[in-house]
C-alpha positions, 0 to 999 in steps of 0.5 A: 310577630304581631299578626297573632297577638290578642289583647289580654282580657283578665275580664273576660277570662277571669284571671290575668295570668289565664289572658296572657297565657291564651295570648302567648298560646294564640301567638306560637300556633300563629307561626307553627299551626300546621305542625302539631301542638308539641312541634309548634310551642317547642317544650313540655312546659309549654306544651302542658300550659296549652293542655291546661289551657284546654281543660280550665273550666273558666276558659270557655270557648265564648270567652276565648273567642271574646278574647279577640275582640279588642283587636277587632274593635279596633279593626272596625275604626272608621267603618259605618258597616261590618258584614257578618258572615255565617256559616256551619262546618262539620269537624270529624274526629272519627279517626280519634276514638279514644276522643270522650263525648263526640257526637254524630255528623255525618249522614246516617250512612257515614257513621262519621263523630266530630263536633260541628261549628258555627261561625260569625266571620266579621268582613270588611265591605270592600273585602278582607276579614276583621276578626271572629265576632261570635263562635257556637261549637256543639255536639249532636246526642248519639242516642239520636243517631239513625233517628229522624227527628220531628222536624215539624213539629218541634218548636223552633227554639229546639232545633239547631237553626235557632243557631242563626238568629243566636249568633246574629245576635251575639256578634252585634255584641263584639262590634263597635256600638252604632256600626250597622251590622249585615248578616250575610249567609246561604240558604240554609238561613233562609228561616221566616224566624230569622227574618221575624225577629227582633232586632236594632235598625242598625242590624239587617239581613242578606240571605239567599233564598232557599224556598222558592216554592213559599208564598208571598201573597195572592197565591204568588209563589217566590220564585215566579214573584222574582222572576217577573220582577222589572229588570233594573240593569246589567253587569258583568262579571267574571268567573275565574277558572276551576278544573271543570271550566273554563274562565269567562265573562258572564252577562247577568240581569238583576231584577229587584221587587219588593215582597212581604215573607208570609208566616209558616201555616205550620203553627207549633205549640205555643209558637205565634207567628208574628205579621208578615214581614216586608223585604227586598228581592233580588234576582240575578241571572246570567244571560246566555251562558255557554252551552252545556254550562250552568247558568250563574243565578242567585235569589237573594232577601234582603230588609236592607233599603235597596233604592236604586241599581247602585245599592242592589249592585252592593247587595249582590257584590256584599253576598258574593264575599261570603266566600271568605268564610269558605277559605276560613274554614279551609284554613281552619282545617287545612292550614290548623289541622284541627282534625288532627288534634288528639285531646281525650275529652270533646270539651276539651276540643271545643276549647282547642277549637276555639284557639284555632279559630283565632289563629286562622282569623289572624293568618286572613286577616293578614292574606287579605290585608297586604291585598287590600292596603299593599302600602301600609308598612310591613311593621302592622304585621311583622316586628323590626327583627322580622322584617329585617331578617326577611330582608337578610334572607331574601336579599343578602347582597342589598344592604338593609333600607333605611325604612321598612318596605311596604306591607306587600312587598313583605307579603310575597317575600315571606310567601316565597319562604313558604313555597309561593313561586311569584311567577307574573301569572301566579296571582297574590299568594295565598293563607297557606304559603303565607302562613309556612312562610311566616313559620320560615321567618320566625326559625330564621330570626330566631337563628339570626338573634341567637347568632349574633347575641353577645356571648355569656358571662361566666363569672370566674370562679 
């Protein structure tokens, strides 16, 4: 199966057997990652060369996570721009308390201990994941637990939201030199910090605003800045059905304005606020929304160029996919279970962690693929012994084609290995069919191989 494969990098990992042994690893939880680590590689031997895996020193989580990015190089061919999404999800690992080094992340109410990850999930600007450009994994100290921190006194390159501009950029690094790189993320980004530092021409921002109530100059706060913006057009767009609504066509206008950020009037010790820092608003609200329904809206900060309709409407329509990294970090904890993993020592998981994450790029990377180019050939994903397995399986009394079928054709027979029903309203299946599917196809060309290799020569004696 080459969905899970990495490229080896003995640079990167330090030693050449270390690469390989990562690739092999990344390659079985690609296939089996709901089952848990014994079940998915299948013999002591593997399993303790994962065990190992996790406890080399020199095998750190940066060094896993670079391990993917020739493949995400290569991905990102031909593209002038890469969205950047961030984003931070808590992992509770309370349920393993033998687990050493754990640290708090829940509210002081839940008593909750876990390890908590911060990601750059590299996108495509049509839609579909490319890879992981960068990964920060950290635990909180327990000794602070119930208490509050000095949040405004502390200077910022001690708090955790210095994670933002860190990985901002350190995921420049794992992208191709010269694309242009926009950082897309919610409003906990929204930091004066972020948007004030340093960076490439080649690199922009887009974040939703979390502080309306900031200044912007003239004593004009954001919020009332936006909101009395020039309307540039209308659009429509569609919200889909979830159990608490119904589905509809929303109306919104979006009204765009030039503004400048103004620096915090808290100066910290030894911090000085640089000037303030130009940017572009953009307001989108729905007109009209049904009654009792909560009216769609975003206000969203940009430093990227926004000349005309056409370019803020790619603003709106480049945040709106930061919900991809939503379904990465539900395949990372749904399909992965990596809350499931029981390893003695947090540093351990963090590496475990890592690993993972690769795992669940590839399975959306993959989801995302078969949607956006439905007739590459199914070979970018699956071996000649795979799709022909898939096809024996699938559909017994249709001898094999000459050609392998389209990349979506194979997608959805593979996701009804694993459940997807392929009803005329189920839509595209999703990561996890897809996943339990592939996990299917690997058992039965397996199977199949073994059923139809030559018997074994025993020498007579």
């Amino acid at each position: 199966m080459t969905t899970g494969a990495i490229a080896a990098c003995p640079a990167v990992l330090g030693d050449a057997r270390r690469a390989r042994r990562l690739a092999r690893l990344v390659t079985l939880l690609t296939a089996r990652a709901e089952a848990t680590l014994a079940q998915a590689l299948g013999s002591w031997g593997e399993l303790k060369a994962a065990y190992r895996c996790f406890a080399t020193r020199q095998v750190t989580p940066q060094a896993i996570v670079a391990s993917g990015w020739p493949a995400l190089v290569s991905r990102c061919a031909g593209l002038d721009t890469v969205l950047v999404v961030q984003d931070t999800t808590p992992l509770d690992f309370s349920h393993h308390p033998g687990t050493y080094g754990l640290g708090p992340v829940g509210t002081r109410a839940q008593r909750t201990v876990g390890l908590l990850v911060h990601t750059a999930l590299a996108v495509h600007p049509d839609g579909g994941v490319l890879g992981l450009a960068a990964q920060r994994v950290w635990r909180r100290d327990p000794a602070q637990r119930g208490q509050t921190p000095p949040r405004r006194t502390r200077p910022s390159a001690q708090k955790e939201s210095v994670r933002w501009g860190e990985t901002e950029a350190a995921s420049r690094a794992a992208l191709p030199a010269g694309v242009r790189t926009v950082t897309v993320a919610d409003r906990e980004a929204d930091l004066f910090a972020l948007f004030a530092a340093p960076r490439p021409a080649t690199a922009q921002l887009l974040i939703r605003a979390a502080q309306l109530q900031r200044g912007v100059g003239a004593g004009v706060a954001l919020a009332a800045a936006a909101a009395a913006a020039p309307v540039w057009g209308r659009y429509q767009v569609t919200v889909p059905e979830t159990p608490t609504r119904p589905a509809r066509t929303a109306v919104c206008t979006l009204q765009v304005t030039p503004l400048t950020l103004q620096p915090p009037q808290n100066q910290r010790a030894g911090e000085h606020w640089p000037q303030p820092v130009p940017v572009t608003v953009l307001r989108v609200a729905e007109v009209a929304p049904p009654a009792g329904v909560a009216p769609l809206g975003w206000v969203l900060l940009t430093t990227l160029a926004v000349p005309d309709l056409a370019a803020a409407a790619q603003c709106v329509c480049w945040y709106s996919l930061r919900w991809l990294i939503e379904r990465y970090h539900y395949v990372l904890k749904s399909g992965c279970r990596v809350e499931d993993l029981q390893l003695s020592r947090a540093v351990r998981l963090e590496r475990a962690v890592a690993v993972y994450s690769l795992v669940a790029v590839q399975v959306l990377w993959l989801t995302y693929l078969a949607r956006g180019q439905p007739d590459l050939p199914c070979t970018v994903a699956l071996s000649t012994a795979e799709w022909q397995t898939l096809h024996r399986a699938t559909q017994p009394r249709t001898p094999l084609p000459p050609s392998p079928p389209s990349l979506q054709e194979a997608a959805r027979a593979v996701a009804k290995l694993g459940g997807f029903l392929g009803r005329r309203h189920d839509g595209q299946p999703g990561p996890l069919s897809l996943w339990r599917g592939l996990a299917r196809l690997r058992d039965l060309t397996l199977g199949y191989h073994l059923a139809h290799a030559p018997p074994p020569v025993i020498p007579c004696g």
